[in-house]
N, C-alpha and C positions, 0 to 999 in steps of 0.2 A: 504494500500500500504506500500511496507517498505522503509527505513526510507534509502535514496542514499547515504549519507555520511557512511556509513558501508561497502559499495562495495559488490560481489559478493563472494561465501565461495572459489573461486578460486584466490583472492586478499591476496595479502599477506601485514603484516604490514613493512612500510618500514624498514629498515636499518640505525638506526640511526647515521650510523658511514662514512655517503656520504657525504665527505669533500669537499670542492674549491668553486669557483664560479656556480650557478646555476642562470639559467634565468626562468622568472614565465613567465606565460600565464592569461591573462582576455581574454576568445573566449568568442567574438560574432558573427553575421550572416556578420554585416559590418563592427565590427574593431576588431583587438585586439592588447588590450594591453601589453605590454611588459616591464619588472624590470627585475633588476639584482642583485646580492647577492651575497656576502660571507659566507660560516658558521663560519669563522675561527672570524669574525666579528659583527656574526648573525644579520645583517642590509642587508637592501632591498632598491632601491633607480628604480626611476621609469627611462626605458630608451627609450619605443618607444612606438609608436604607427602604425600599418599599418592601410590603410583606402582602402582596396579593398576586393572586393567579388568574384573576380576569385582563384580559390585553388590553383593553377600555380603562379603566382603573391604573395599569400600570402606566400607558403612555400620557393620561392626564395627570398625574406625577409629574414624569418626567419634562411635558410641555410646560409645567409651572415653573420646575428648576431650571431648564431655558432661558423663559422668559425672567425669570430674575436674575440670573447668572450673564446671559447674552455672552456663550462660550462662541469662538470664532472654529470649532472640533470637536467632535467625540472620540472617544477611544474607547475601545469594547476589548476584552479580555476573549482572546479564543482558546477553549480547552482542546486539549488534547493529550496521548498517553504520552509519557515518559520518552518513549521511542519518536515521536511526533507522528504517530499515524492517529486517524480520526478518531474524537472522544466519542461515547454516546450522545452527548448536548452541541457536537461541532457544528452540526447541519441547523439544529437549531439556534443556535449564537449567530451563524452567517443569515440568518434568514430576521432575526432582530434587528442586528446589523444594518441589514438592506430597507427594514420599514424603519430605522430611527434615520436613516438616508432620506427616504421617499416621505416622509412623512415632516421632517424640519428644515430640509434644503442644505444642511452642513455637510461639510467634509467627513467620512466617517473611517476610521483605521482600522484594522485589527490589529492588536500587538498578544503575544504566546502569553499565554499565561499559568506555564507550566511552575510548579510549586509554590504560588501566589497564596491561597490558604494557610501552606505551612506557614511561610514568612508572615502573613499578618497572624496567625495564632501565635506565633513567638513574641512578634511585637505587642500584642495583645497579654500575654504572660509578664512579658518586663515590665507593662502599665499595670501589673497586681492584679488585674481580672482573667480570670482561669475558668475553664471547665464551662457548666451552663451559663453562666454569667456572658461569655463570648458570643452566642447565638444572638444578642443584636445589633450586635456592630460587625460582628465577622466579617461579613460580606462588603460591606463599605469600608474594612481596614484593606481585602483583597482589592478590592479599586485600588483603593490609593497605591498598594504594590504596582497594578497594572501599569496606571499613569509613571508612575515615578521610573517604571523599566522604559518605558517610550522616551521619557525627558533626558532618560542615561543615555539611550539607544534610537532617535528616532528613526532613523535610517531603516530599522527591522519590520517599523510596522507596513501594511498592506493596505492601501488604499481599496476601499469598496467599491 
């Protein structure tokens, strides 16, 4: 299988030169997370979390955090295994991906998001909150890892 973090030969490599605040994406089936960014700053700081599974519900979330954010980018975390071949959530992340595209007019990236969770449960540990206590920021600490590898790396992520 090949290897998801490469994208398809119709992906183009971003634009290194996408300035302002952007907001990242941790999709899942029931939450996702949500950070915020500057490039002028290159820091990523985690801001939300939604906890619904209606797609109505979910995107008018996110059109709110837009509209008050007025990010110049999105960045979405794409799962996949260890190996880089496709997670079970890949097809569904690209397909988010393409409606937070089609749906707000921004530029939208994929950046790998492979061991993102561990990294924010660690960092999530150093701040003294452990165990159930994690379940509601988890996902909004995983953004802030995604954003913060794209600000390391933009080069890597995948235009939509």
């Amino acid at each position: 299988m090949p290897d998801v973090t490469l994208g398809n030969p119709q992906s183009k490599i971003l634009n290194p030169d996408l300035t302002g605040t952007l907001l990242a994406f941790d999709f899942g089936t029931r939450r996702i997370g949500i950070a915020k960014g500057n490039t002028l700053l290159s820091n990523a700081e985690p801001l939300a979390t939604i906890d619904a599974e209606k797609t109505d519900t979910r995107f008018a979330q996110i059109a709110d955090l837009i509209t008050n954010w007025q990010p110049s980018g999105l960045i979405v975390g794409l799962p996949c295994n260890e190996d880089g071949t496709p997670h079970e959530l890949t097809a569904l992340c690209r397909r988010f991906a393409n409606r937070l595209k089609g749906r707000f007019n921004l530029p939208v990236i994929l950046v790998d998001e492979r061991y993102t969770s561990a990294a924010a449960s660690s960092a999530l540990n150093e701040l003294g909150i452990r165990g159930r206590k994690q379940k509601a920021v988890l996902d909004q600490y995983a953004a802030q890892q995604i954003l913060q590898a794209y600000f390391d790396e933009p080069t890597a992520g995948i235009s939509v």
